[in-house]
N, C-alpha and C positions, 0 to 999 in steps of 0.2 A: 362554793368551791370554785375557784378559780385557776383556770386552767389556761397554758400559754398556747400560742398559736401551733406549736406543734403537737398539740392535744388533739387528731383528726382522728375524723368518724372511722372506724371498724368495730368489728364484732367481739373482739378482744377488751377495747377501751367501754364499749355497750356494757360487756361483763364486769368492769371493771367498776365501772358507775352504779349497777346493782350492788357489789360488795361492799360501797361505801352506801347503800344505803340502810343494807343491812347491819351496819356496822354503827351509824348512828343513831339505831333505832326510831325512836318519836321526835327526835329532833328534826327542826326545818331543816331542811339542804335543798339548797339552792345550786345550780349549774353554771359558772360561767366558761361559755368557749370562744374561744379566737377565733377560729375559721371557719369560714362559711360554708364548709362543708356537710355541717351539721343541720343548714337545713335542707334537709331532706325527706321523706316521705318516710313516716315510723318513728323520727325520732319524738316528735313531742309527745305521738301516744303513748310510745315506752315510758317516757319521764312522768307523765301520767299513770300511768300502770305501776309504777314506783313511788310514785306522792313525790317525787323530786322537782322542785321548782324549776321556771329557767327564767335566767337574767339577763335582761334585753339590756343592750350598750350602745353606747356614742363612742365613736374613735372616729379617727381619719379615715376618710371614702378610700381607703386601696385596695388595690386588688387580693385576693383571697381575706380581706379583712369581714369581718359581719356589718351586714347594713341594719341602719337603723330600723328596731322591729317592735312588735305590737305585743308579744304571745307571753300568754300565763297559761301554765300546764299543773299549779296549784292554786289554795284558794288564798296565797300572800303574791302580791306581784312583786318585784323586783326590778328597778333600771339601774343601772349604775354609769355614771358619764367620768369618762375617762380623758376628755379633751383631744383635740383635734388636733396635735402637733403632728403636720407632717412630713415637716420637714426632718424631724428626729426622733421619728416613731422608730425604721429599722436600724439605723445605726447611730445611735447619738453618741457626742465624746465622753461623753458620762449618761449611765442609763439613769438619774433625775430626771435627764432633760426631756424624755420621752412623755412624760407628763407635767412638764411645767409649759400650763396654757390658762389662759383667760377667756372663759365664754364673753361671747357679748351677747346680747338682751335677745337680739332675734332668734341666734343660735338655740337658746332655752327656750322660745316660744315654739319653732315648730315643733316642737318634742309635744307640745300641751295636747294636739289631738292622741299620742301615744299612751299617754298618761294615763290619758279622761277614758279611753278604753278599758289599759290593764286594770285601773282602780274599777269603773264600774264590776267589772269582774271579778274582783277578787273582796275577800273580808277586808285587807287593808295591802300599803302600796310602799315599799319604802323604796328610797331615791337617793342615791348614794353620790356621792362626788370623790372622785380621786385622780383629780386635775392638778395637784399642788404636790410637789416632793415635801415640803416643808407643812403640808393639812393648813 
């Protein structure tokens, strides 16, 4: 579940995360949140306490953005790379452009220590891309 950057931590949205988990019963659900609010102290036990995964991301280093993280809170990891436009992450003239980016080679290597962690960690690992308006 992907949630946009004004998706921030309170105890309101906490409960809200439980309803949906109870609401998909045995199905995976996975978390993704925008702001770096979320990491905080409680939140990954809760999502643990819930079987809810959480989805570690690549975006542009800005500020209240999430930096790039390591944590699986179920036994499926999750990363998803979003591309680093930053120049038209918050306002671009068409919201496409906020993810039309091209990794280069290095950019996907440092990620490989994040990787090698969540996977040892977990049953299996998937790694999403949605860098391309056009896939």
């Amino acid at each position: 579940m992907q949630f946009p950057w004004g998706f921030k931590f309170s105890t309101s949205n906490m409960d809200y995360l439980k309803s949906l988990r109870e609401y998909f019963g045995k199905l995976d659900v996975y978390v993704e949140c925008r702001h770096n609010c979320w990491l905080r102290d409680g939140v990954f036990e809760f999502l643990q306490s819930q079987k809810l995964g959480f989805c570690n991301v690549d975006e542009p280093a800005l500020k209240t953005l999430l930096p790039p993280t390591d944590i699986n809170t179920s036994d499926i990891g999750c990363i998803r790379f979003h591309g680093r436009n930053y120049s038209d992450w918050w306002k671009p003239k068409q919201a496409y452009m906020r993810y039309d980016y091209m990794y280069e080679l290095g950019e996907l290597i440092e990620w490989l220590p994040r990787i090698k962690k969540v996977s040892s960690a977990t049953k299996k690992t998937f790694i999403y891309f949605k860098n391309h308006y056009k896939a």
